[in-house]
C-alpha positions in Angstrom: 18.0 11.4 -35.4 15.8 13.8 -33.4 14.7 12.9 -30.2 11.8 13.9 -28.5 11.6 16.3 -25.9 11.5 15.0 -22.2 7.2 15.8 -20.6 7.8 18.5 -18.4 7.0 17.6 -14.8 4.1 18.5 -13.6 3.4 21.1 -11.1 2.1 20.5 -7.3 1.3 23.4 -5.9 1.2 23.2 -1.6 -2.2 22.5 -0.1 -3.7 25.9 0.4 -3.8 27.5 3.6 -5.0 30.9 3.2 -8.2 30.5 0.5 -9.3 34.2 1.4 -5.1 35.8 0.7 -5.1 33.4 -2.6 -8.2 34.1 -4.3 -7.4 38.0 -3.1 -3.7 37.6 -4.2 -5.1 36.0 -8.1 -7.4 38.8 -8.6 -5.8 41.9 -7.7 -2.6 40.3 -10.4 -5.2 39.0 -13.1 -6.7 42.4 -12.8 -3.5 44.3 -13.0 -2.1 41.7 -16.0 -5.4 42.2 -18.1 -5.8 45.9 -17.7 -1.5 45.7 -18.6 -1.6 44.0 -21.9 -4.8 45.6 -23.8 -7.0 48.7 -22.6 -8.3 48.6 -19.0 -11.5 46.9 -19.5 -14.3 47.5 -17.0 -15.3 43.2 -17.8 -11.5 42.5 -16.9 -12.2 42.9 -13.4 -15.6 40.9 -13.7 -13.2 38.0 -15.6 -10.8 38.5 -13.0 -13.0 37.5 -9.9 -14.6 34.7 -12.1 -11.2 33.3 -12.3 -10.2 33.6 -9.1 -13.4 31.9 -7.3 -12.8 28.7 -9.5 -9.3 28.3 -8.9 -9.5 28.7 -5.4 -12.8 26.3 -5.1 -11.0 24.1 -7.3 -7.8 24.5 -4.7 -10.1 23.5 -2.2 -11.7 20.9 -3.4 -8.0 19.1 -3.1 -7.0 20.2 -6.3 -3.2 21.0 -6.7 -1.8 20.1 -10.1 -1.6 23.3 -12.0 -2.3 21.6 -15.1 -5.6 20.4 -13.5 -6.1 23.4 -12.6 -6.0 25.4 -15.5 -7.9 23.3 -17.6 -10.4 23.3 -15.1 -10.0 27.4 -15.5 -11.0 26.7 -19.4 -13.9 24.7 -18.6 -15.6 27.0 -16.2 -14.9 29.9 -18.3 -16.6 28.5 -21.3 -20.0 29.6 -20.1 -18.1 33.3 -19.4 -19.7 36.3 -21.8 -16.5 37.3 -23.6 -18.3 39.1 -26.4 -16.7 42.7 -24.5 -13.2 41.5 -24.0 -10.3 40.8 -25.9 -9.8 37.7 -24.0 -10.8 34.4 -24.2 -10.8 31.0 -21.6 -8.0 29.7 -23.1 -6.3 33.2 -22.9 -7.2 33.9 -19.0 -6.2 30.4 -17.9 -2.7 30.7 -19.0 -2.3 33.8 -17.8 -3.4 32.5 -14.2 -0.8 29.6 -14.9 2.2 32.5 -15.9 0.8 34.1 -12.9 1.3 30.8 -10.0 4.5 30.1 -11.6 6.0 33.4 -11.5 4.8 33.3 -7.6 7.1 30.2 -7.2 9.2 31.6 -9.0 9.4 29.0 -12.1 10.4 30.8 -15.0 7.6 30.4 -17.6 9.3 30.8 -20.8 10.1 28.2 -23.7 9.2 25.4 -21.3 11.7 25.7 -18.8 
């Protein structure tokens, strides 16, 4: 008999404290991540400061919950031009998610 998985918790990130050093923090890493994984793109920069305003607006509105967040990160980016990128919403808000939980240090990997 297989039994299902536990949910995994969700994720409460602090109230944020230092909006300028966060959104700063996000973009610099998205930037670095993007350029990492596929060519340096001159659009990863532009998707990297998209991303960054609307998590830390989102962050200041109240919201914590990274799963809130990130799907919040899809939504906003839906309107996003990716026609010169090889990246997508979906794409961009995990990779903000692998980037706050490797910054708490939560490993990211298989669920754990």
């Amino acid at each position: 008999m297989n039994h299902p998985a536990p949910p995994i918790p969700p994720i409460t990130l602090p109230p944020i404290e230092e909006p300028d050093t966060e959104k700063r923090w996000l973009k610099e890493s998205l930037h670095k991540l993007l350029d990492k994984e596929f060519i340096p793109e001159e659009v990863n920069e532009t998707i990297a400061v998209r991303a960054s305003e609307i998590f830390v607006r989102q962050r200041l509105e109240g919201e914590n919950d990274l799963g809130s967040l990130v799907i919040a990160i899809v939504t906003e980016m839906e309107s996003f031009d990716f026609s010169r990128s090889f990246y997508g919403e979906f794409a961009i808000a995990n990779a903000v998610s692998d980037l706050i939980l490797d910054s708490l240090g939560i490993d990211n990997c298989c669920g754990a």
